[in-house]
C-alpha positions as CSV (number, residue, x, y, z in Angstrom):
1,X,0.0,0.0,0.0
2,X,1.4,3.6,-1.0
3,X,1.2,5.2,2.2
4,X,1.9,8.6,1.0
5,X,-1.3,8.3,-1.7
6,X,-3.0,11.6,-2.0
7,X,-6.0,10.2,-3.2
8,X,-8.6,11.7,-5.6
9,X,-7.2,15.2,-5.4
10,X,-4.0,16.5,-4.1
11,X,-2.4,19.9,-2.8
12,X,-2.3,21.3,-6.2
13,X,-6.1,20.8,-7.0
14,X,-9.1,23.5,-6.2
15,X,-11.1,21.2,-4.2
16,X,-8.0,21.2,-1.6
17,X,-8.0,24.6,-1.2
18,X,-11.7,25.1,-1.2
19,X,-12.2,22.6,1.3
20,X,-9.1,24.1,3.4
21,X,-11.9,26.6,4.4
22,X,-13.2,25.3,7.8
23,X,-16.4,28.2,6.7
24,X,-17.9,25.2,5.0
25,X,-19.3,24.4,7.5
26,X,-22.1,27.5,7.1
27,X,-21.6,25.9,3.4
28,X,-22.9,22.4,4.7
29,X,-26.5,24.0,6.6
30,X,-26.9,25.9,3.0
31,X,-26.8,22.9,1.0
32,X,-29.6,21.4,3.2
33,X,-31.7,23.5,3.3
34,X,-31.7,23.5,-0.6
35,X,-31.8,20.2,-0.7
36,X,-35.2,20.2,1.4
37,X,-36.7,22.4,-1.8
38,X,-37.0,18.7,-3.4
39,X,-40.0,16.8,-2.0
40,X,-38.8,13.3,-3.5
41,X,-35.5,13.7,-2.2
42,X,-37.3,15.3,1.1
43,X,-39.3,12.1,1.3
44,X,-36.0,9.5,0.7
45,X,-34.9,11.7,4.3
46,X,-37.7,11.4,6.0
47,X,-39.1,8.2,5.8
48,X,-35.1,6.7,5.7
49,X,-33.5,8.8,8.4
50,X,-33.4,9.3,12.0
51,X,-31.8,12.5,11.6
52,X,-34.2,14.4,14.4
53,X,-33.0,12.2,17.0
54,X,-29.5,12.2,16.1
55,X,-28.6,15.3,14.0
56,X,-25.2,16.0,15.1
57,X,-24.4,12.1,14.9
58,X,-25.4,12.6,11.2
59,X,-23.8,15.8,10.9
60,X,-20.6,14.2,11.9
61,X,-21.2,11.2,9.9
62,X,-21.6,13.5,7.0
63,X,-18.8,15.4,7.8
64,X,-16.2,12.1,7.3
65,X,-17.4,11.0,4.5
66,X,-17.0,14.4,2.6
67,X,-13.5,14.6,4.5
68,X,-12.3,11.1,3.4
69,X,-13.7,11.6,-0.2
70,X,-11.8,14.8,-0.1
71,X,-8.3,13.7,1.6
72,X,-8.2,10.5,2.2
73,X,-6.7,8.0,0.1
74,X,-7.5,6.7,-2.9
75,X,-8.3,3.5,-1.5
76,X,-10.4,4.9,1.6
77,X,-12.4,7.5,-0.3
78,X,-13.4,4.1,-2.8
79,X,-14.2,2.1,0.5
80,X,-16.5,5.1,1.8
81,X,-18.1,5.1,-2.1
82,X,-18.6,1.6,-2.0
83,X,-20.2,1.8,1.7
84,X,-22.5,4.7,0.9
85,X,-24.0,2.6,-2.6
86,X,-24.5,0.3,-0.6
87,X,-26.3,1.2,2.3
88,X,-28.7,3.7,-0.6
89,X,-29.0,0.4,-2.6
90,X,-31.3,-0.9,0.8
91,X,-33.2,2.1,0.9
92,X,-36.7,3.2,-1.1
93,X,-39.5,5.5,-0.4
94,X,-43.0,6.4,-1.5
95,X,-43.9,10.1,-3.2
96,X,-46.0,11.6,-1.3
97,X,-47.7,13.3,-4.5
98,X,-47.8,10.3,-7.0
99,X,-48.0,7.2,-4.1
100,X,-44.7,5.8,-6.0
101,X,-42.1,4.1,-4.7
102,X,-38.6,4.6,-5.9
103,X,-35.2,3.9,-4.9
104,X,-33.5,6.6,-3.2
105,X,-30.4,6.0,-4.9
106,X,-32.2,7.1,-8.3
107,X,-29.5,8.8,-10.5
108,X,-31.7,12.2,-10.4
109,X,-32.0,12.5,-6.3
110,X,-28.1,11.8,-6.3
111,X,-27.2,14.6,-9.0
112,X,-29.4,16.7,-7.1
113,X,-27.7,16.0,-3.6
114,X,-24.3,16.2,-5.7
115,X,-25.0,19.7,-7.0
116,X,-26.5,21.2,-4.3
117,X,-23.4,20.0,-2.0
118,X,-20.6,21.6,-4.4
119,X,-22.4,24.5,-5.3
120,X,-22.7,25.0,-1.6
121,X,-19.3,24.9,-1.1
122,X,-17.9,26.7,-3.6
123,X,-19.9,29.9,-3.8
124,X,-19.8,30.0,0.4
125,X,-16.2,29.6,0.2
126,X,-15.9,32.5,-2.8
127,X,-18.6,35.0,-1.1
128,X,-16.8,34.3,2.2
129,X,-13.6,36.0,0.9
130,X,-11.6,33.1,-0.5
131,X,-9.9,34.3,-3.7
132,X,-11.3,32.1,-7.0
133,X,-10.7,32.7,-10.6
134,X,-13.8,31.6,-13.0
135,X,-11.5,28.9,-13.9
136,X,-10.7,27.4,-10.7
137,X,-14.8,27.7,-10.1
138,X,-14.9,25.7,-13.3
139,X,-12.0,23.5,-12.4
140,X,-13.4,22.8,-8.5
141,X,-17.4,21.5,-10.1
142,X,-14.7,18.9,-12.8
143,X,-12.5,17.9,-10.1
144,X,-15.7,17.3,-8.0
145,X,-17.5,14.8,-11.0
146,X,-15.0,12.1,-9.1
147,X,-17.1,12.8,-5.6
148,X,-20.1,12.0,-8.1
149,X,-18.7,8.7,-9.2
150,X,-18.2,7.5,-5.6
151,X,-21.9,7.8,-5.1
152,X,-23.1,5.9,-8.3
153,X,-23.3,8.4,-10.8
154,X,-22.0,9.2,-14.3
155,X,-19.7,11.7,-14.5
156,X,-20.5,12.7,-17.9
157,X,-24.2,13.4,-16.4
158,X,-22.8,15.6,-14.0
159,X,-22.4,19.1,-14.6
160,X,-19.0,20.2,-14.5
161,X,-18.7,23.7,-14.9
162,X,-20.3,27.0,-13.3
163,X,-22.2,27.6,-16.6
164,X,-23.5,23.9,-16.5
165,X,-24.4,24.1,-12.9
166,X,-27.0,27.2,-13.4
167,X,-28.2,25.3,-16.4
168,X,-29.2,22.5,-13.8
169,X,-30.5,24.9,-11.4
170,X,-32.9,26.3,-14.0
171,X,-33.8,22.7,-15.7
172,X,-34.7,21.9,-11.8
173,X,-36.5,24.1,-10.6
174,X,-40.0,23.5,-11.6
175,X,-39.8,20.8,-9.9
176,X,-38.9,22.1,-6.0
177,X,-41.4,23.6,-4.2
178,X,-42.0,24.1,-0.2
179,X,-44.4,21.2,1.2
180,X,-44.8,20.3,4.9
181,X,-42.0,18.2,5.2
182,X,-39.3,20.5,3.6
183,X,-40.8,23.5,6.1
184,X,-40.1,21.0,9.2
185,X,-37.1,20.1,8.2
186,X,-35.9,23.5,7.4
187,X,-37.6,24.5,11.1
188,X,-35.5,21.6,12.5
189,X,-31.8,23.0,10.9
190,X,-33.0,26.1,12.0
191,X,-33.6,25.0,15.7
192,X,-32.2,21.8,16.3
193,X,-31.4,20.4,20.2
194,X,-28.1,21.7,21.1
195,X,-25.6,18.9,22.6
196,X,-24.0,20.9,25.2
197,X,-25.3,22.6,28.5
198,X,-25.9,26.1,28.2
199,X,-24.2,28.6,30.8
200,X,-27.5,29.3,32.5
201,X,-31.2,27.7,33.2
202,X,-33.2,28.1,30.0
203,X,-36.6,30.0,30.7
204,X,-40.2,28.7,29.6
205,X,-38.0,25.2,28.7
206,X,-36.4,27.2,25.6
207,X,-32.7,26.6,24.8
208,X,-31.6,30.4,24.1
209,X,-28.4,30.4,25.7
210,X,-25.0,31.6,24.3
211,X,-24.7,28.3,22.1
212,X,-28.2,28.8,20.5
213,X,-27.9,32.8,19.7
214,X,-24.7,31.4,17.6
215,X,-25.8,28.5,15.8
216,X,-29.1,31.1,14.9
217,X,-26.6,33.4,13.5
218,X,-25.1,30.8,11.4
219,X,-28.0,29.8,10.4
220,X,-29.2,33.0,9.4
221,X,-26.3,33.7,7.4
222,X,-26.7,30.0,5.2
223,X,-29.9,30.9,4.7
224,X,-29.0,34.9,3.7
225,X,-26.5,32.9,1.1
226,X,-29.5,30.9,-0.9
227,X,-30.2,31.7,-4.3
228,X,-32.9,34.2,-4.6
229,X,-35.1,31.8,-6.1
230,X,-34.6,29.5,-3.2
231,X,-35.5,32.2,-0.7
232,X,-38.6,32.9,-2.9
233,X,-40.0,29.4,-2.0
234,X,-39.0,29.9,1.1
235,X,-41.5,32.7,1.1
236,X,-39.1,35.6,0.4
237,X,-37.4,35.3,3.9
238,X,-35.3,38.2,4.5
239,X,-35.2,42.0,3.8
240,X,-33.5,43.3,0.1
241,X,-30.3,43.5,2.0
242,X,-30.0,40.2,3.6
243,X,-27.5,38.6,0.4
244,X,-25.4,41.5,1.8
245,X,-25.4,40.7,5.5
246,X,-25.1,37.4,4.5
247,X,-21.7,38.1,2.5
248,X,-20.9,40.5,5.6
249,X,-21.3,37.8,8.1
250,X,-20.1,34.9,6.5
251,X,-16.6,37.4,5.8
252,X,-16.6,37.9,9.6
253,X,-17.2,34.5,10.3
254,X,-14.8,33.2,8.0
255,X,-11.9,35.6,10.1
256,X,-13.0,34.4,13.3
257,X,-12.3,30.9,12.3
258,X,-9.2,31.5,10.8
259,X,-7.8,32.6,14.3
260,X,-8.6,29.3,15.8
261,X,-5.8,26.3,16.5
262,X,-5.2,24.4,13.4
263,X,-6.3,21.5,14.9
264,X,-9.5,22.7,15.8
265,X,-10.0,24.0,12.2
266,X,-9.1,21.1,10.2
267,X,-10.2,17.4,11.0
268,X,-7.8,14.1,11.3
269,X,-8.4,13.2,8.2
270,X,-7.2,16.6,6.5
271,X,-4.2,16.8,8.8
272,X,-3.4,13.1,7.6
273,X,-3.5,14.2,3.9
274,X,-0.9,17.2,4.4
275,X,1.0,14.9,6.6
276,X,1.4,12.6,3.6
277,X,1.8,15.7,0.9
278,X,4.6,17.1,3.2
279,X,6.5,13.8,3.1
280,X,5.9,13.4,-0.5
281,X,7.5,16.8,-1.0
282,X,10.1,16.6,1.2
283,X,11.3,12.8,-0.2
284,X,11.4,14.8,-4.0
């Protein structure tokens, strides 16, 4: 085995330094609550997914598998591919519109969760201040067609380029819409239980201690960084300036992280890969 593999990507690609930016994580909330805008995939979470009673557990779940797609090796980021197809490959649901039951792991429900993902990331990572030519926009959506193979898909059916990404978006769109489910669920990202005790007693049993007043600013700020018409279905939340506060706070935010401990910014997985990257370099 070639310990010093730097699987699917490397230090000189885009998705390396886009996913250097620990502001993804405001990236991440975005993506999901675009992702809610589709009521088939909407129904694949619900009726699949325990993800009320164990959001962070998901969110950190999540969180490695993007991470070992990303930076681990070649052979690990093929293991977690081959882990995720086949745990989807158990899983169906039934539309809630038609009474259909489908496969979850339907080629149009994973393009959608694909897209939605690196769109996320990229534009978060550029509005938050990180510096991106068209090209390395263009270059981070190729790069990320790889991610898209992992989870079953064809990479030629995956759009690989800013220009074919808003071409998606628009081909899409007819099809999303806000139904029950996706405004609980977006209610649920909004709110969810916070897994730490707060400095002081809650009053009236409401969590809205230091640790909620910042994960509703976060919040605020992924859903400030929607597309305009995702915030139109979700009823035109926010005031004409809020795609500038949004840019304003995620900036902010972005510094503030930047400050922290590298270890607390980047995750065992993304040390690893630089580990191996250094010793690559240095052996040259």
């Amino acid at each position: 085995m070639d310990t010093d593999d730097l699987g699917l990507f490397g230090p000189g690609s885009v998705t390396w330094k886009v996913h250097d930016e620990p502001i993804l994580i405001v990236a991440g909330l975005r993506s999901l609550y675009l992702q809610t805008l589709h009521p088939r995939a909407m129904a694949g979470v619900t009726q699949n997914s325990n993800y009320r009673s164990d959001a962070w557990g998901r969110l950190v779940r999540t969180g490695t598998y993007i991470d070992t797609v990303n930076y681990g090796t070649t052979a690990e980021a093929e293991a977690a591919g081959r882990r995720l197809r086949a745990r989807h490959a158990r899983l169906h649901a039934t539309d809630l519109f038609t009474g259909e039951r489908f496969r979850i792991d339907e080629p149009d429900l994973l393009r959608w969760v694909h897209v939605t993902e690196v769109e996320s990331f990229v534009s978060t990572a550029r509005r938050a201040g990180l510096s991106l030519t068209d090209a390395e926009v263009d270059g981070y959506y190729a790069e990320q067609r790889r991610a898209a193979a992992l989870v079953g898909l064809d990479p030629a059916g995956v759009p690989g380029s800013a220009a074919e990404v808003a071409d998606y978006y628009r081909a899409v769109r007819p099809e999303l819409r806000m139904t029950k489910e996706a405004a609980e669920t977006a209610l649920f990202l909004t709110a969810p239980p916070i897994p730490w005790k707060l400095s002081r007693p809650a009053r009236l049993g409401l969590n809205l201690g230091p640790p909620r007043w910042a994960y509703f600013g976060v919040a605020g700020t992924a859903l400030g960084l929607l597309p305009p018409w995702a915030l139109r279905l979700y009823g035109g939340l926010g005031l004409p300036t809020t795609a500038l506060s949004a840019d304003l706070s995620v900036r902010t935010l972005r510094l503030a992280l930047a400050a922290l401990p590298r270890n607390w910014r980047e995750s065992p997985i993304q040390q690893a890969a630089k580990t191996r990257a250094a010793r690559r370099t240095a052996a040259a």
